[in-house]
PQR file with spaces between the fields and no chain letter, atoms N, CA, C, O and H, PARSE charges and radii, in Angstrom:
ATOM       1  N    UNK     1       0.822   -1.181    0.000 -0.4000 1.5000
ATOM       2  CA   UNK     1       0.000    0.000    0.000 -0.0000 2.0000
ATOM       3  C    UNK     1       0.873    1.254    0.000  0.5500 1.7000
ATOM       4  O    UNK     1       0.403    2.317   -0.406 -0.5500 1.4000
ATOM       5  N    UNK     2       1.909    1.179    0.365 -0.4000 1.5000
ATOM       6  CA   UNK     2       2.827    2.209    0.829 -0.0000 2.0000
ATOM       7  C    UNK     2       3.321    2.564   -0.726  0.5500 1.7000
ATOM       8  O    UNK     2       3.243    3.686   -1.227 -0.5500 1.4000
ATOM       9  H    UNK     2       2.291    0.316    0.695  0.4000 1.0000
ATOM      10  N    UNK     3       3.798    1.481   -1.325 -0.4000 1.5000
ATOM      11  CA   UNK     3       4.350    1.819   -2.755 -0.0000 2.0000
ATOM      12  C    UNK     3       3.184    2.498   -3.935  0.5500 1.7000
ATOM      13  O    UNK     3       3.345    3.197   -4.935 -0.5500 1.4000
ATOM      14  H    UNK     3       3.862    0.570   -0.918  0.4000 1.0000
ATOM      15  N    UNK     4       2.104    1.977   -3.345 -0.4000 1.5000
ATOM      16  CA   UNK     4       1.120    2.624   -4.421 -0.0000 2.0000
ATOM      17  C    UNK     4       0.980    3.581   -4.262  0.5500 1.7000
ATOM      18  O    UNK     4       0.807    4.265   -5.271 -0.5500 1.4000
ATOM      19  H    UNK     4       1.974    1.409   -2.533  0.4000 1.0000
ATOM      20  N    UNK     5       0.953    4.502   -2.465 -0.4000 1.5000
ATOM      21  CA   UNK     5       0.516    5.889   -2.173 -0.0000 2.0000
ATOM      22  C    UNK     5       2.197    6.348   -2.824  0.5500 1.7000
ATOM      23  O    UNK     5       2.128    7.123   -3.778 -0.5500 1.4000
ATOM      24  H    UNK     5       1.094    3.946   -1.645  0.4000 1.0000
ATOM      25  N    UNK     6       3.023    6.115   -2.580 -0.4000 1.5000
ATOM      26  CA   UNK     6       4.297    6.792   -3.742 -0.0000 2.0000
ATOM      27  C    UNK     6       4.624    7.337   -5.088  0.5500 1.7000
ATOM      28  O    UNK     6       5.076    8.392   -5.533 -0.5500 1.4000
ATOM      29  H    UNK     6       3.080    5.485   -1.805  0.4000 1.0000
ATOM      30  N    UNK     7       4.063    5.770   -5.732 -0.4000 1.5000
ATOM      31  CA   UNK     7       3.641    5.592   -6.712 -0.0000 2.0000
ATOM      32  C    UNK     7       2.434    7.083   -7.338  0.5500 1.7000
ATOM      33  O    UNK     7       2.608    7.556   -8.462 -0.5500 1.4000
ATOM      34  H    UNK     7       3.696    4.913   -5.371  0.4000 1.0000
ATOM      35  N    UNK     8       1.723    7.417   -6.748 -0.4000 1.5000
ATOM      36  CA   UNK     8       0.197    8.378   -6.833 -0.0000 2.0000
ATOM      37  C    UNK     8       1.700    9.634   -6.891  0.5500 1.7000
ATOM      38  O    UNK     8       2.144   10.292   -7.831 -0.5500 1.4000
ATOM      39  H    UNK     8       1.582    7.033   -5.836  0.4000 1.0000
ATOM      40  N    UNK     9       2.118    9.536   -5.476 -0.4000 1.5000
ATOM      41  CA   UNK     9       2.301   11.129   -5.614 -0.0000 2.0000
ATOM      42  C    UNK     9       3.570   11.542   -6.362  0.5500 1.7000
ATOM      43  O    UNK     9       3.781   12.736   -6.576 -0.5500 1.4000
ATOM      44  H    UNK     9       1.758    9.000   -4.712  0.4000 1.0000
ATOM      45  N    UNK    10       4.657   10.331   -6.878 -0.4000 1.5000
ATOM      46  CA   UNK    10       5.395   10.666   -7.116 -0.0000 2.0000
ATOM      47  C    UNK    10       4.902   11.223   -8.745  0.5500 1.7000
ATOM      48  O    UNK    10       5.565   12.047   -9.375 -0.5500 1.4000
ATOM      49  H    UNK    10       4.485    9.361   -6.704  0.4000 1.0000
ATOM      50  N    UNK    11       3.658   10.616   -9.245 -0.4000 1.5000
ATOM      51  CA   UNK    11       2.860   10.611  -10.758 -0.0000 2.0000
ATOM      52  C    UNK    11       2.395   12.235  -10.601  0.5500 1.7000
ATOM      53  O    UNK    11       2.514   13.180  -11.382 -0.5500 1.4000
ATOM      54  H    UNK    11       3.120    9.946   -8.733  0.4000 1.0000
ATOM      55  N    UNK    12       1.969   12.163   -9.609 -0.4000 1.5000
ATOM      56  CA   UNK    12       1.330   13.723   -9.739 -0.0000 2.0000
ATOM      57  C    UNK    12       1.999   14.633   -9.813  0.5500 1.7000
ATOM      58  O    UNK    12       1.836   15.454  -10.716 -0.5500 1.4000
ATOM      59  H    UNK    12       1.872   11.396   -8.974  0.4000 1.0000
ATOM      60  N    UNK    13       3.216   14.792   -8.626 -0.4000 1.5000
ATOM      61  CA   UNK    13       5.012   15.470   -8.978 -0.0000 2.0000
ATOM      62  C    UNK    13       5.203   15.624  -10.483  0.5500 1.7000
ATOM      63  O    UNK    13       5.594   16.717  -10.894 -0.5500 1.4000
ATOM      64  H    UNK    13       3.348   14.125   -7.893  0.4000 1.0000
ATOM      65  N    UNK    14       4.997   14.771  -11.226 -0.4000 1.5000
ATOM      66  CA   UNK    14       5.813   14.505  -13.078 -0.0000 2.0000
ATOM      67  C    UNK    14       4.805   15.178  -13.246  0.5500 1.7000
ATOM      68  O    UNK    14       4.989   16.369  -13.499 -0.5500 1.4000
ATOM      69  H    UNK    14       4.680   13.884  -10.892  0.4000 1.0000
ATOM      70  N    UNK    15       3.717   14.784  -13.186 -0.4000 1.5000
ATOM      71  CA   UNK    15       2.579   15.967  -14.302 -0.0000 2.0000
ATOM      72  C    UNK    15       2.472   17.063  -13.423  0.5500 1.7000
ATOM      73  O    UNK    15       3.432   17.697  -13.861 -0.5500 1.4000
ATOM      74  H    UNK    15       3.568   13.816  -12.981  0.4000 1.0000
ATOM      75  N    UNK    16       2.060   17.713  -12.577 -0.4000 1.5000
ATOM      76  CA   UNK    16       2.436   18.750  -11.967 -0.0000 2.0000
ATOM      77  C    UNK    16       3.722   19.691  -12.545  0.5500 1.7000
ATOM      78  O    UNK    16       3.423   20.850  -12.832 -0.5500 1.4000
ATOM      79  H    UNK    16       1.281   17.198  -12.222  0.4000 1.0000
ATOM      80  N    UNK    17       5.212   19.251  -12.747 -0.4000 1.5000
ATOM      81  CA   UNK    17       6.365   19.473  -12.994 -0.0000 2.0000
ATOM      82  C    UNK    17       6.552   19.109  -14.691  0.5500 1.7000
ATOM      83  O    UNK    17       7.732   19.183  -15.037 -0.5500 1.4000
ATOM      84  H    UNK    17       5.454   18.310  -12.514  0.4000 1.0000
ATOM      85  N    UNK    18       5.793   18.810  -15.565 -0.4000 1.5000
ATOM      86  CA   UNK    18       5.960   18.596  -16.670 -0.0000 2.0000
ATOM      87  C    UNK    18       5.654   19.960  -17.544  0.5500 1.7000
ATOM      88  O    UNK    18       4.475   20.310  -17.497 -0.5500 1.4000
ATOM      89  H    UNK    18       4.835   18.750  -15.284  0.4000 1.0000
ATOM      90  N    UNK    19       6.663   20.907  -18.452 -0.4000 1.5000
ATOM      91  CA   UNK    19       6.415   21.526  -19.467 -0.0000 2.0000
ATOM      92  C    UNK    19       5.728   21.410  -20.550  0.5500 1.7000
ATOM      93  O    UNK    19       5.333   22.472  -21.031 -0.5500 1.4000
ATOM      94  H    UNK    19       7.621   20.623  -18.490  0.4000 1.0000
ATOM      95  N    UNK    20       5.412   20.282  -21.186 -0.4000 1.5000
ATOM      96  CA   UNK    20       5.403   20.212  -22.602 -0.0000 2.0000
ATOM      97  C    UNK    20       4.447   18.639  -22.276  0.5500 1.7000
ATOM      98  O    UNK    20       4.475   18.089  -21.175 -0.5500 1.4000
ATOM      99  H    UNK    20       5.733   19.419  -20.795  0.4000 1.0000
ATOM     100  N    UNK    21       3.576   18.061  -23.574 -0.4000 1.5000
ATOM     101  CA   UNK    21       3.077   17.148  -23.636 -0.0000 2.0000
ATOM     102  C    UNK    21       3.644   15.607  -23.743  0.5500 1.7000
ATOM     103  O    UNK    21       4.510   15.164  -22.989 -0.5500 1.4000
ATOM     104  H    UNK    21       3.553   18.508  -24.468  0.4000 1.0000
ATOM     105  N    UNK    22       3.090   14.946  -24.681 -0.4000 1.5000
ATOM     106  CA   UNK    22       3.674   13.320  -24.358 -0.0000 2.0000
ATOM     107  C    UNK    22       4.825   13.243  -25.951  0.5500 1.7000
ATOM     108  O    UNK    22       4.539   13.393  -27.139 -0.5500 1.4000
ATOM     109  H    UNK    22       2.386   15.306  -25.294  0.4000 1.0000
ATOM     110  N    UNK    23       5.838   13.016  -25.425 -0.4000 1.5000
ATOM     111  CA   UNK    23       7.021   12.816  -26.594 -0.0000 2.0000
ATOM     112  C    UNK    23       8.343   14.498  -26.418  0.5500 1.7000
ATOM     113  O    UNK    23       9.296   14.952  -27.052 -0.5500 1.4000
ATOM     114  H    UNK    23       6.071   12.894  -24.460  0.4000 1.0000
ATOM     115  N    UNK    24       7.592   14.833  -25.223 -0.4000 1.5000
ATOM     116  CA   UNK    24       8.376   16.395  -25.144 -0.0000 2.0000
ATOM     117  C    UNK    24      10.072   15.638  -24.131  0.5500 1.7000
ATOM     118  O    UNK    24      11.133   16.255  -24.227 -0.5500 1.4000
ATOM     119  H    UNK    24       6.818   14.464  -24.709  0.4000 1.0000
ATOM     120  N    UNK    25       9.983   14.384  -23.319 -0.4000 1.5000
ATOM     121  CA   UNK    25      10.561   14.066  -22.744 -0.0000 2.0000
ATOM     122  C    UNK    25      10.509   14.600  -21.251  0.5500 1.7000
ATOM     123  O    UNK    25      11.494   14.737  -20.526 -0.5500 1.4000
ATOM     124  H    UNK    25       9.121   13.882  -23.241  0.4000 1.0000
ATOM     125  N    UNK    26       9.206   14.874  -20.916 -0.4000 1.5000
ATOM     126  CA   UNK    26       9.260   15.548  -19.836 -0.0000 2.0000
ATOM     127  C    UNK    26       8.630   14.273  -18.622  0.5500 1.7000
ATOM     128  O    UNK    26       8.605   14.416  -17.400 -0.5500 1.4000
ATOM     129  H    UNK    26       8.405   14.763  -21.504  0.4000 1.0000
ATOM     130  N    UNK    27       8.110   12.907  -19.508 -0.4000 1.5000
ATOM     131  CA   UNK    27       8.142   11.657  -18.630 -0.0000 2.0000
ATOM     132  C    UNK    27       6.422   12.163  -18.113  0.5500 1.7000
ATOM     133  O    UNK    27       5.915   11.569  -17.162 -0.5500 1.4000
ATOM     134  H    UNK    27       8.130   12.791  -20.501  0.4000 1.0000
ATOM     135  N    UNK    28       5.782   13.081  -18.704 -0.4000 1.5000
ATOM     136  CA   UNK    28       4.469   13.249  -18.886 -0.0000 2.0000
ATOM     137  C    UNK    28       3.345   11.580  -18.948  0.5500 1.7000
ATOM     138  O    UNK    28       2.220   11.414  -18.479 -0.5500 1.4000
ATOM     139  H    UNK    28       6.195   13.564  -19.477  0.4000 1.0000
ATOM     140  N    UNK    29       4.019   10.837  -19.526 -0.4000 1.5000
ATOM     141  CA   UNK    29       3.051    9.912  -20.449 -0.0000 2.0000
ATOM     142  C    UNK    29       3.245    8.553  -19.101  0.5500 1.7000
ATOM     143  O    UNK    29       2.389    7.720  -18.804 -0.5500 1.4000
ATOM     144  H    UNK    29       4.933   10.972  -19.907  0.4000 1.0000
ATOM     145  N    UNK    30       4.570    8.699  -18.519 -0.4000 1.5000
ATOM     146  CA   UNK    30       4.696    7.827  -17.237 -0.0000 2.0000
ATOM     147  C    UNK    30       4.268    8.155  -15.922  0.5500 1.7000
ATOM     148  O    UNK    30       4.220    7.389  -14.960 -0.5500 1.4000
ATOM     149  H    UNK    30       5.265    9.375  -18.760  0.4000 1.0000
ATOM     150  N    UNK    31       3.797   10.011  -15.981 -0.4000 1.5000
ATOM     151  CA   UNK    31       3.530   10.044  -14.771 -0.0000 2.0000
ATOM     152  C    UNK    31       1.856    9.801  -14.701  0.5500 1.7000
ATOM     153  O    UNK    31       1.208    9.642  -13.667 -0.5500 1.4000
ATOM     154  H    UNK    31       3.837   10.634  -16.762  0.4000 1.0000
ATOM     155  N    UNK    32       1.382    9.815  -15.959 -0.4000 1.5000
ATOM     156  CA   UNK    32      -0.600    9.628  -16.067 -0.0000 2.0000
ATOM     157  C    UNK    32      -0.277    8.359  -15.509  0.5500 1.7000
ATOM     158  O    UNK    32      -0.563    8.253  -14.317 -0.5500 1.4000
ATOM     159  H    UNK    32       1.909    9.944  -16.799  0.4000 1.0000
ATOM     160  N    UNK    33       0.317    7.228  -16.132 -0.4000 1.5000
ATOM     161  CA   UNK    33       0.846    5.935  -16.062 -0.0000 2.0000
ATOM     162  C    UNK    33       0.288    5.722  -14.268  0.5500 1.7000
ATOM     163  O    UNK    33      -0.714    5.194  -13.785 -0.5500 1.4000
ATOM     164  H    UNK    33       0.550    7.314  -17.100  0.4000 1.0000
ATOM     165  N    UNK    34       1.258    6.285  -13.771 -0.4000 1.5000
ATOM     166  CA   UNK    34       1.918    5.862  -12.402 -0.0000 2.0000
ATOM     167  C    UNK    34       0.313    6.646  -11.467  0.5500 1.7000
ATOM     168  O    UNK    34      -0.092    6.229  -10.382 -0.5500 1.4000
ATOM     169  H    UNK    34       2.072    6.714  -14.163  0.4000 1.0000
ATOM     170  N    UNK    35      -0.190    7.554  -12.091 -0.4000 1.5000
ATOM     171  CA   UNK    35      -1.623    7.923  -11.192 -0.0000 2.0000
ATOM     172  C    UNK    35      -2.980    7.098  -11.679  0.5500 1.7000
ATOM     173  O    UNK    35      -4.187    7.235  -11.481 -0.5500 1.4000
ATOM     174  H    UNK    35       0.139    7.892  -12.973  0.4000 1.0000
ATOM     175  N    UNK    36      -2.206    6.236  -12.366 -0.4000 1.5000
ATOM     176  CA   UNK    36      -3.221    5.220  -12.827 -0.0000 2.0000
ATOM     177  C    UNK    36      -3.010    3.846  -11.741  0.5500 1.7000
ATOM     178  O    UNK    36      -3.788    3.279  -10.974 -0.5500 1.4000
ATOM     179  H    UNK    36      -1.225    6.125  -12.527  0.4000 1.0000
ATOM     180  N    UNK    37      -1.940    3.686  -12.000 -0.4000 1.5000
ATOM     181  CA   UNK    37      -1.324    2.378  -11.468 -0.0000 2.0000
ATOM     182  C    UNK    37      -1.300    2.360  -10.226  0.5500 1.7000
ATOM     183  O    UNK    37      -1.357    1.165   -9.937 -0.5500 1.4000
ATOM     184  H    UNK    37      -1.308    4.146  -12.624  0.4000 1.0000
ATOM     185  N    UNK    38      -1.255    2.897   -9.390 -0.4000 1.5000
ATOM     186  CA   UNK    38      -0.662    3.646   -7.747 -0.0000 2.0000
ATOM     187  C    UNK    38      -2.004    3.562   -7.284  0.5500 1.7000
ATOM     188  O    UNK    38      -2.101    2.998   -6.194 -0.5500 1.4000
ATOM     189  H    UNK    38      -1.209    3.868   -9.625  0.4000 1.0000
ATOM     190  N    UNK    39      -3.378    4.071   -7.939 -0.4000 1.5000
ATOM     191  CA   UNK    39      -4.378    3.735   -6.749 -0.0000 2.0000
ATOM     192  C    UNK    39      -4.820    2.205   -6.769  0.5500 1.7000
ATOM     193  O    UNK    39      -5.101    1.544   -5.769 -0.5500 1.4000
ATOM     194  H    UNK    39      -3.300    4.529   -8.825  0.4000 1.0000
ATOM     195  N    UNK    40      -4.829    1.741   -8.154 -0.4000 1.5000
ATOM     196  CA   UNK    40      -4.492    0.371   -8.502 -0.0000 2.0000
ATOM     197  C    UNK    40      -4.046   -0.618   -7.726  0.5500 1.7000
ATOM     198  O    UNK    40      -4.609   -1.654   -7.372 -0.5500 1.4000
ATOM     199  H    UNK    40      -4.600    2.277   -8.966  0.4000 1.0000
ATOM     200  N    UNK    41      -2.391    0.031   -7.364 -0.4000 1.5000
ATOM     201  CA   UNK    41      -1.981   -1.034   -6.380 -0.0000 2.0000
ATOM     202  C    UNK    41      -2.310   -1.302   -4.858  0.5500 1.7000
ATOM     203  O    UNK    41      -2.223   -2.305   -4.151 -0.5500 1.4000
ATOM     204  H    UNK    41      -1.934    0.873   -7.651  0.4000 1.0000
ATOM     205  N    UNK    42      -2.902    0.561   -4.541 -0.4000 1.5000
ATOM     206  CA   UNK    42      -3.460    0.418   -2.963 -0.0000 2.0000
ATOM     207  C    UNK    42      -4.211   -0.415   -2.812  0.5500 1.7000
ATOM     208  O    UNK    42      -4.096   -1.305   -1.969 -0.5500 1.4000
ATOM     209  H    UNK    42      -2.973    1.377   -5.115  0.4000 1.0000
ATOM     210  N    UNK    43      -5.521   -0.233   -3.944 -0.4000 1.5000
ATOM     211  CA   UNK    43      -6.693   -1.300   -3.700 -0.0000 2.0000
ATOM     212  C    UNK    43      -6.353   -2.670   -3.454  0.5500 1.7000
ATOM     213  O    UNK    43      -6.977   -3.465   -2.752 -0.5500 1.4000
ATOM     214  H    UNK    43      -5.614    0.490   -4.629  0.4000 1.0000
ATOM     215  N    UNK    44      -5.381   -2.849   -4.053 -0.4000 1.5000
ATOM     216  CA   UNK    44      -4.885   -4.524   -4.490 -0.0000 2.0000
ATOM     217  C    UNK    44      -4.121   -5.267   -2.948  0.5500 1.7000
ATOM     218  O    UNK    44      -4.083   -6.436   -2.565 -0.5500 1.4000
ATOM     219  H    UNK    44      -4.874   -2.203   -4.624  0.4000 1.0000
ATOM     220  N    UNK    45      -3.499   -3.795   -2.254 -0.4000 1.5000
ATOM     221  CA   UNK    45      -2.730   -3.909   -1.212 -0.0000 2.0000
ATOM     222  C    UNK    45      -3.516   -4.184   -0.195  0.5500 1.7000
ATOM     223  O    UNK    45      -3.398   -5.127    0.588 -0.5500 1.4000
ATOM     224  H    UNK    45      -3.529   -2.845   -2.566  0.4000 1.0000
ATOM     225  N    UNK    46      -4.572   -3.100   -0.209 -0.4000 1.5000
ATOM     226  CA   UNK    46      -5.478   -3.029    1.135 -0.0000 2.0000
ATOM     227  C    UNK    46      -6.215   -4.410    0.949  0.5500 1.7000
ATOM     228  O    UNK    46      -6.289   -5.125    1.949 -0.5500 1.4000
ATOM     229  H    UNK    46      -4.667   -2.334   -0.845  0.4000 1.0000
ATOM     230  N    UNK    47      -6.597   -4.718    0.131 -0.4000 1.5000
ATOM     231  CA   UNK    47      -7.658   -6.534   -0.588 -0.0000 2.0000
ATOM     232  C    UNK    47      -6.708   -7.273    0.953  0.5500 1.7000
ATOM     233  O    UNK    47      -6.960   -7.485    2.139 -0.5500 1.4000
ATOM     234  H    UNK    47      -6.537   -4.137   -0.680  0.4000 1.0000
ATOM     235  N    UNK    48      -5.448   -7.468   -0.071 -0.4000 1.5000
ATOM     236  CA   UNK    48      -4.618   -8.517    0.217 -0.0000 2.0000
ATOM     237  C    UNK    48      -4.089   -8.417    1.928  0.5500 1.7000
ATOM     238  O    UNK    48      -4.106   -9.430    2.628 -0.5500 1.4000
ATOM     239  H    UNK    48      -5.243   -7.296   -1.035  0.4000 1.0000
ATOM     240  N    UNK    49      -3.701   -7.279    2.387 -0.4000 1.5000
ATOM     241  CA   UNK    49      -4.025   -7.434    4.285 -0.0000 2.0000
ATOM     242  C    UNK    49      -5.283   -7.283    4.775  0.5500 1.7000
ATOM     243  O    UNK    49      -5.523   -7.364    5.980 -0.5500 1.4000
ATOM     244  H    UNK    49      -3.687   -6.457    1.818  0.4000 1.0000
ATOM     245  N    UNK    50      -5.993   -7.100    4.063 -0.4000 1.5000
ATOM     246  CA   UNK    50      -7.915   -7.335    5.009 -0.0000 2.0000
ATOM     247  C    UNK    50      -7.469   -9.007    5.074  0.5500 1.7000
ATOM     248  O    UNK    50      -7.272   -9.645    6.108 -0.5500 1.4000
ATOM     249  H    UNK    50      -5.798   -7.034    3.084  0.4000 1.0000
ATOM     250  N    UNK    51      -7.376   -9.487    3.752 -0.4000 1.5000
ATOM     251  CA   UNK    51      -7.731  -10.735    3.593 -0.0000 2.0000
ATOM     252  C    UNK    51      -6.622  -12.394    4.139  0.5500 1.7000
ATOM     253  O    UNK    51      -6.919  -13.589    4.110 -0.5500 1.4000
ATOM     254  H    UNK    51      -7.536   -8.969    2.911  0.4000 1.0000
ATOM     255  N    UNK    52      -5.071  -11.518    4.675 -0.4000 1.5000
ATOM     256  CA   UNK    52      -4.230  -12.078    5.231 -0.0000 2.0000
ATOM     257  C    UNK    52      -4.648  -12.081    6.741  0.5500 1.7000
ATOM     258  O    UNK    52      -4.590  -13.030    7.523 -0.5500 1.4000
ATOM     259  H    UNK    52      -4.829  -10.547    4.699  0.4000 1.0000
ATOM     260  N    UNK    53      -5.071  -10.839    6.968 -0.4000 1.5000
ATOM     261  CA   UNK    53      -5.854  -10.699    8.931 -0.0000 2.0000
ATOM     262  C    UNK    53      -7.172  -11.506    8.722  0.5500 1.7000
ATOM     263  O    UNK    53      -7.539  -11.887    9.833 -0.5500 1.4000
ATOM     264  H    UNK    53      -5.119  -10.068    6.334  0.4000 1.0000
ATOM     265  N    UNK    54      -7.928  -11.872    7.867 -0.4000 1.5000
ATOM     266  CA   UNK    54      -8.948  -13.193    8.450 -0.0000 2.0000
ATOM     267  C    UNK    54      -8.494  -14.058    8.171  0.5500 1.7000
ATOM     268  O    UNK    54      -9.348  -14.778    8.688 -0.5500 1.4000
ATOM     269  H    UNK    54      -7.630  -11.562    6.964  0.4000 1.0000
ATOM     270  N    UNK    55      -7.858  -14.699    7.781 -0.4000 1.5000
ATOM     271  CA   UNK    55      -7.460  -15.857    7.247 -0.0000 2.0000
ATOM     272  C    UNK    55      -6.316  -16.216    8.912  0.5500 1.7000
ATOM     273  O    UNK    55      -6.608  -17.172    9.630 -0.5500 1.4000
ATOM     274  H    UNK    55      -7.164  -14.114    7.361  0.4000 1.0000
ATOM     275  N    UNK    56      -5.186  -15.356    9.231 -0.4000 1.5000
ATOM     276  CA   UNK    56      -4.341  -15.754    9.847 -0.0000 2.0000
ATOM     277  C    UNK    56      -5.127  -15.993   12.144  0.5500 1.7000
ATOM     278  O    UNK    56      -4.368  -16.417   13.015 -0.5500 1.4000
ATOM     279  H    UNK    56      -4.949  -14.580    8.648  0.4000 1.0000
């Protein structure tokens, strides 16, 4: 969960901090990427310790 909330803000940092659009090299097209992927992985994170604390 920790890597996904990173993941979010480090994405928002790049587009936040980006000049120019996708192919400008400003890493624009990885940071949509990574605010895609990042809440993605929380959900996936938070699933997987709900579901390790009933089980254990």
């Amino acid at each position: 969960m920790a890597a996904g909330l990173a993941c979010t803000v480090v994405g928002g940092l790049v587009v936040a901090a980006a000049d120019g659009g996708p192919g400008t090299g400003y890493g624009i097209v990885g940071g949509y990427v990574d605010l895609v992927a990042g809440p993605i992985a929380m959900v996936l994170g938070g699933l997987a310790l709900a579901r390790s604390r009933r089980t254990a």
